[in-house]
C-alpha positions in Angstrom: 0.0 0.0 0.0 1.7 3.2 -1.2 1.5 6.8 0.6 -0.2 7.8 -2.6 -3.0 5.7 -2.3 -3.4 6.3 1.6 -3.8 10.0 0.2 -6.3 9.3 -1.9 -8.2 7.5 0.5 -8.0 10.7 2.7 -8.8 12.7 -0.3 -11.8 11.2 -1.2 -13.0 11.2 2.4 -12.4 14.2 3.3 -16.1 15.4 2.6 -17.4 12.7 5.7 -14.2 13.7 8.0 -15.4 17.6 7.5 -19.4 16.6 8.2 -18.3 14.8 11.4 -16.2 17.2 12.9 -18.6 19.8 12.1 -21.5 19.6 14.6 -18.8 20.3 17.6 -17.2 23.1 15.9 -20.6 24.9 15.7 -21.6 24.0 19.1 -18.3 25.3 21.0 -19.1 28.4 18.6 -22.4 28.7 20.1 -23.7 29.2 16.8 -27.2 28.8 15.2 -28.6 27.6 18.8 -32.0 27.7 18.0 -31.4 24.5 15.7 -30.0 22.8 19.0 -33.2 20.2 19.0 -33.0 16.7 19.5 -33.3 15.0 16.0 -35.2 12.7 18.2 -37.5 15.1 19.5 -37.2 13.6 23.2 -39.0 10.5 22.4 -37.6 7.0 23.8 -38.2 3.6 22.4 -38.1 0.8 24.8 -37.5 2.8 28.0 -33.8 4.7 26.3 -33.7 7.9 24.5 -33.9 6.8 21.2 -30.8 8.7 20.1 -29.8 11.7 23.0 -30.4 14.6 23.4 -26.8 15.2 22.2 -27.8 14.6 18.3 -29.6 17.9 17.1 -30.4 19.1 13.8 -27.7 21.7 14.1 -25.2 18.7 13.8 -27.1 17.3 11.0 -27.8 19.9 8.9 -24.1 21.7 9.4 -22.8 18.3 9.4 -24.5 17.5 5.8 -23.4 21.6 4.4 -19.8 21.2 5.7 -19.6 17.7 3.5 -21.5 19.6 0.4 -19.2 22.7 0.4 -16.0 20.3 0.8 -17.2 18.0 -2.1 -17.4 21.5 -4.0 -14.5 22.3 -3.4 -12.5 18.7 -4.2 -15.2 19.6 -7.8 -13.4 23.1 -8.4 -10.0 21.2 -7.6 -9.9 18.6 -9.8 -9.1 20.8 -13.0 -5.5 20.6 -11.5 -3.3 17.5 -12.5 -1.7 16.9 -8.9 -6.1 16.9 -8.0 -6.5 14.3 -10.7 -3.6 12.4 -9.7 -4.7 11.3 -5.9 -8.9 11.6 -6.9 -10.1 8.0 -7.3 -13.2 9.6 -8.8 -13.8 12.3 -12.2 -15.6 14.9 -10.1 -16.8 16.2 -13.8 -18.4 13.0 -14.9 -20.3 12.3 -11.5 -23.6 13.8 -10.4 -21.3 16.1 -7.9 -24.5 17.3 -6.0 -26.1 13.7 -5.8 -22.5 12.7 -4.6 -22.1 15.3 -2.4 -25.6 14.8 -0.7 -25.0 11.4 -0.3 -21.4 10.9 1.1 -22.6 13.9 3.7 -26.1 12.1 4.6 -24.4 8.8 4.6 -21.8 10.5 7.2 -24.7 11.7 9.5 -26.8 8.3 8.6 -23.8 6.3 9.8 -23.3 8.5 13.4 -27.4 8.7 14.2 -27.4 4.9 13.4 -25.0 4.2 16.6 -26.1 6.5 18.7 -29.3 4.2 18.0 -27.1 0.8 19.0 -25.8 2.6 21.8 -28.4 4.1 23.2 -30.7 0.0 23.0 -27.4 -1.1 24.4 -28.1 1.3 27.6 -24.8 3.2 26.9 -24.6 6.7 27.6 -23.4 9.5 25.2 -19.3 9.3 25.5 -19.2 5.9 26.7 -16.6 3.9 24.8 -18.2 1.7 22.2 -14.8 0.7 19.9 -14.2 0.2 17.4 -17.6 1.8 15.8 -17.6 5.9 17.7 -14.6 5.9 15.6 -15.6 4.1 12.1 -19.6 4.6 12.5 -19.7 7.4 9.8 -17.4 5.4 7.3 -19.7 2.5 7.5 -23.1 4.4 6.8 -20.9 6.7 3.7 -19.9 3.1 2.4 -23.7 2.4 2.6 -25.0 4.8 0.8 -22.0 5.2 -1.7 -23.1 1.7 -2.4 -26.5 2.6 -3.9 -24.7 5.4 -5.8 -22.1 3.6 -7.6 -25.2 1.6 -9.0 -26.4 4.8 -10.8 -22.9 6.3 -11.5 -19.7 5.5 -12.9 -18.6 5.6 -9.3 -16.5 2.4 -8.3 -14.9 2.4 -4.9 -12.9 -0.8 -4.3 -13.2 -3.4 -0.7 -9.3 -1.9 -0.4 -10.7 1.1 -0.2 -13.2 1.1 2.3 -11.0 -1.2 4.5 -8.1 1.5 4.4 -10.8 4.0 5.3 -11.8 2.0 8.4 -8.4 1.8 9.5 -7.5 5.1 8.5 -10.7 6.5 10.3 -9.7 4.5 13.3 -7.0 6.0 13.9 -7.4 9.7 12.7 -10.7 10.3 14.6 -8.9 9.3 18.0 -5.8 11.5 17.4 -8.2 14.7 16.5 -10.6 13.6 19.4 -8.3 13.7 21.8 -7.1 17.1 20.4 -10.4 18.2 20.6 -10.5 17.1 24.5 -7.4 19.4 24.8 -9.2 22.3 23.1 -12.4 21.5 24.9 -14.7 20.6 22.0 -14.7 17.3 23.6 -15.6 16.1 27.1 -13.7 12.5 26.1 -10.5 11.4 25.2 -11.8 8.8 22.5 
């Protein structure tokens, strides 16, 4: 596995790293606070909050924005050769908003889904729940990139998505426990 490839991987990702870290940023920013609602509305399902009051629809809908303006970006980027050279996908022959949408909701999807787990196995926000805090959103993106490479000339490889988990792995613990030491976090992991 070459450094170019682990790039690439990174590359491509980068939209679903961007619409994860998002929903703390805003919050230690205190911004848009009137969208600070549970996405669950309060409700519980079988005695648990179904996801916590912790997952609002600022996160998701900043979350799912952050993703769309980063896949925008990779878009305007690829006209540049060095762009071309690490993309594993043309961002001129895809449907870029579809795309965009998608790795972003998929992101979100793959986050709200654990909570979910988490919550029906009586865990509470922050508890540890390895390997999947750390992988949760790479799993729902592979999900839903899954129904879009049936309509696209998208094709993401296994060796892809099991660098990605990994990668994930290990990147979301070292910037979560920088975000502990900046206080966006109230964990380590």
């Amino acid at each position: 596995m070459s450094f170019q490839f682990i790039l690439s991987c990174f590359y491509f990702f980068l939209p679903a790293y961007f619409t994860n870290m998002t929903p703390p940023l805003i919050k230690k920013a205190g911004l848009f606070t009137s969208l600070d609602r549970p996405v669950d509305f309060g409700r519980r399902f079988l005695g648990q909050p179904i996801l916590g009051s912790h997952k609002t629809w600022r996160g998701v809908i900043f979350g799912i924005i952050s993703g769309i303006l980063i896949t925008a970006l990779q878009g305007w980027l690829y006209q540049f050769p060095l762009i071309k050279k690490i993309s594993f996908i043309n961002y001129q022959e895809i449907n870029i908003l579809l795309f965009a949408f998608l790795i972003s909701a998929g992101a979100v999807f793959g986050d709200l889904s654990f909570a979910f787990i988490k919550r029906r196995l009586k865990l509470k926000p922050g508890t540890r729940f390895l390997p999947f805090d750390q992988t949760n959103y790479v799993i729902g993106v592979a999900l839903f990139l899954t129904a879009f490479s049936k309509i696209s000339m998208l094709k993401i490889s296994t060796l892809v998505w099991i660098t990605l988990f990994v990668l994930t792995f290990f990147v979301h613990i070292i910037f979560t426990w920088l975000g502990y030491l900046m206080g966006f976090y109230k964990n380590k992991w």
